[in-house]
C-alpha positions as CSV (number, residue, x, y, z in Angstrom):
1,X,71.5,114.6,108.3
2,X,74.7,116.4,109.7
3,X,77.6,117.1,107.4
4,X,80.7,117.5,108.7
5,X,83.8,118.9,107.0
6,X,87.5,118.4,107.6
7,X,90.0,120.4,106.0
8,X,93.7,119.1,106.8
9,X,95.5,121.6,108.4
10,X,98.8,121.7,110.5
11,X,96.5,119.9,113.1
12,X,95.4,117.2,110.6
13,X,97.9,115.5,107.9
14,X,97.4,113.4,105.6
15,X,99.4,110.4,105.6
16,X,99.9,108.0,102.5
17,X,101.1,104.7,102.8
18,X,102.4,104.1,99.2
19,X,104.5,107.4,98.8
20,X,103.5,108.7,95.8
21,X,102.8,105.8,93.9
22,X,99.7,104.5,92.9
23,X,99.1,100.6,90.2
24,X,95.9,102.4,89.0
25,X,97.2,105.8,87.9
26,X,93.4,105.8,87.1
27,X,92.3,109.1,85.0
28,X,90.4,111.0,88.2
29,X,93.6,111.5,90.0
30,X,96.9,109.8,87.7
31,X,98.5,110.2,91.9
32,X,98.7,113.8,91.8
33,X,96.7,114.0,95.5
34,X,99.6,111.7,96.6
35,X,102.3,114.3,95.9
36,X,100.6,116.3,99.1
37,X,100.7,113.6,101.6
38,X,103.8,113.0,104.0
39,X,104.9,109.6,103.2
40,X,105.0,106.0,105.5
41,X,105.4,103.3,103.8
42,X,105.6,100.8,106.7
43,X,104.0,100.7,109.9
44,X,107.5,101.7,111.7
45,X,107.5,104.6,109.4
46,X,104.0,105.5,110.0
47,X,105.0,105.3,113.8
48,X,107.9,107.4,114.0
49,X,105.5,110.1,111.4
50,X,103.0,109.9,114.0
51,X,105.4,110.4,117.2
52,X,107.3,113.0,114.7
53,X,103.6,115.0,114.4
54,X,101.9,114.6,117.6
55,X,105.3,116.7,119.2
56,X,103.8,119.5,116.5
57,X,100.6,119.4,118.1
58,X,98.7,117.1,115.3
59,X,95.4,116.1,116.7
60,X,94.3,113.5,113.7
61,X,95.5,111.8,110.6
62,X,93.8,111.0,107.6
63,X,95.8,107.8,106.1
64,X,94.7,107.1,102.6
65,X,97.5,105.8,99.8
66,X,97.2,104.7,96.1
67,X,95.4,102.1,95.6
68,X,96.2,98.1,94.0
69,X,95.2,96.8,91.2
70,X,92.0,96.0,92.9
71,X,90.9,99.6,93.9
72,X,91.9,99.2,97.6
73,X,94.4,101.4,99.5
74,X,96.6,98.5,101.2
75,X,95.8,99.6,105.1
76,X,95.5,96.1,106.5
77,X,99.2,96.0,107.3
78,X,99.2,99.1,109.3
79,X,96.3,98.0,111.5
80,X,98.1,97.6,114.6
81,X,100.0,100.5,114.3
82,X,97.0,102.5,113.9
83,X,95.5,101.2,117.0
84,X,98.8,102.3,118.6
85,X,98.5,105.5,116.9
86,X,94.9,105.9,118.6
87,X,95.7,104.3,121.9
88,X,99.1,105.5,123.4
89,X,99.1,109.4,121.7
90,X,95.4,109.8,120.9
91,X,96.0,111.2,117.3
92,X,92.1,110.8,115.5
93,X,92.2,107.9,112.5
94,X,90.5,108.9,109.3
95,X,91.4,106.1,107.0
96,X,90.5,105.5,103.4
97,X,90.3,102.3,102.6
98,X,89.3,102.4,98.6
99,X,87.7,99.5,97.6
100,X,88.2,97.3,100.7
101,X,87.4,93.2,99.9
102,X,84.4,92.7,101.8
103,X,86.1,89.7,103.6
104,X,88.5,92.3,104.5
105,X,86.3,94.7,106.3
106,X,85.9,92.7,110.0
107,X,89.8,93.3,109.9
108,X,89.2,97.3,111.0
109,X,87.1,96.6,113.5
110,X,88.5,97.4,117.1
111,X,91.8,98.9,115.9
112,X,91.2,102.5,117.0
113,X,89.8,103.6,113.7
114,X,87.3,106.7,114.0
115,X,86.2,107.3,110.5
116,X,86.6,105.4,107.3
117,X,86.5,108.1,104.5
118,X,84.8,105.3,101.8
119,X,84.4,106.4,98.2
120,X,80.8,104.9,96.7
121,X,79.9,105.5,92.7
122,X,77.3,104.9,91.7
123,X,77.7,104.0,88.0
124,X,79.0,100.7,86.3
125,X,80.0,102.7,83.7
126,X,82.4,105.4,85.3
127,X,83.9,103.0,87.6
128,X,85.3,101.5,84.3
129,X,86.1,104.5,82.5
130,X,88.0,105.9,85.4
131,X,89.3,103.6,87.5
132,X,89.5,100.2,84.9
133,X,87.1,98.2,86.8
134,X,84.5,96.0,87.5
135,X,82.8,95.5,90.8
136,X,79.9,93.6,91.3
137,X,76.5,95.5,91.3
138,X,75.6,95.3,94.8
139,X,79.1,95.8,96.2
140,X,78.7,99.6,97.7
141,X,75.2,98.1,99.5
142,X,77.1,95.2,100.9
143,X,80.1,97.1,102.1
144,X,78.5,99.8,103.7
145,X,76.5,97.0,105.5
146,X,79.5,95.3,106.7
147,X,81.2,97.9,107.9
148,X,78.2,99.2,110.0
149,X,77.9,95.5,111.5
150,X,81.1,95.7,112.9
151,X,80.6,98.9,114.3
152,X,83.2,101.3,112.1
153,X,81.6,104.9,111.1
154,X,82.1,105.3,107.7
155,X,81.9,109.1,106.1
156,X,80.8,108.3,102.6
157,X,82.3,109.9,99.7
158,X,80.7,111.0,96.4
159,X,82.8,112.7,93.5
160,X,80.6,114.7,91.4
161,X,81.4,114.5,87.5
162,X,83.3,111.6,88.3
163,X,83.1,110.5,84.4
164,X,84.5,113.7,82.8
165,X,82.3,115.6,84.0
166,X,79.5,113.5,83.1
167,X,76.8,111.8,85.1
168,X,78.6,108.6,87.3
169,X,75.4,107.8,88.8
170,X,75.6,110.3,91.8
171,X,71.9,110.3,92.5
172,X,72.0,106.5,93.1
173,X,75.3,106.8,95.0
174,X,73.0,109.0,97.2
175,X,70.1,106.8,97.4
176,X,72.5,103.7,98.7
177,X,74.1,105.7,101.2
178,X,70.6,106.8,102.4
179,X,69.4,103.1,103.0
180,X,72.2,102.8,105.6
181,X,73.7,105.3,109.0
């Protein structure tokens, strides 16, 4: 197994597509890691931010946002700006995509992503204490297996303590992400 790690620097921003705001204001975060991301809140915006930083020298973008109601950052809107992003000024594309609809997932697929950063816990339990909701048991399994079908490389993410500091189920995060690449 190789770990990689990326640390954003003046070479790699982070980019958030709701501002600051978040509907979940969930208990992990309540938006404070939005207050450090530039802000594009349309794809024109997210454009002229990428134009704006690739004259700076910026190499890759992480874009992430707060998430709906539903736990998902709302990318899909963005998608063929991101390809553009990738295509005419070869910026990397890091996005987060939360807790993406499976039906959703094909969507990515071809539009110059090179990473999906994709947050998996493993517990029922803190994904209801922190973030308010219920997702269906086998959800992590099935998205991790869609998103490999379609070809996208997905970096998985595991918060540790998750619940307060208590056990969310990190060892079966781990043991999901091991059944796929």
């Amino acid at each position: 197994m190789r770990i990689t790690v990326f640390w954003p620097s003046k070479n790699f921003i982070q980019v958030s597509v709701t501002g600051e705001s978040c509907d979940l204001m969930c208990s992990h975060c309540q938006g404070r890691f939005l207050k450090h991301m530039a802000a594009a809140e349309s794809p024109e915006e997210l454009w002229d931010l990428a134009l704006e930083e690739k004259a700076k020298g910026v190499r890759g973008m992480l874009i992430s946002g707060g998430s709906d109601r539903t736990g998902a950052v709302p990318v899909l809107s963005y998608l063929d700006i991101i390809k553009n992003i990738k295509d005419e000024l070869n910026i990397s594309i890091n996005l987060h995509t939360g807790l993406i609809a499976l039906k959703d997932i094909p969507k990515l697929a071809g539009k110059g992503i090179d990473t999906v950063s994709f947050d998996i816990v493993g517990s029922p339990e803190a994904l209801r204490n922190v973030y308010g909701l219920e997702v269906e048991p086998d959800y992590y399994e099935r998205a991790l297996s869609e998103f490999e079908r379609h070809g996208l490389r997905v970096v998985p993410h595991i918060t540790v303590g998750l619940d307060r500091g208590n056990d969310s189920g990190e060892e079966h995060a781990l043991e999901i992400i091991a059944r796929h690449e």
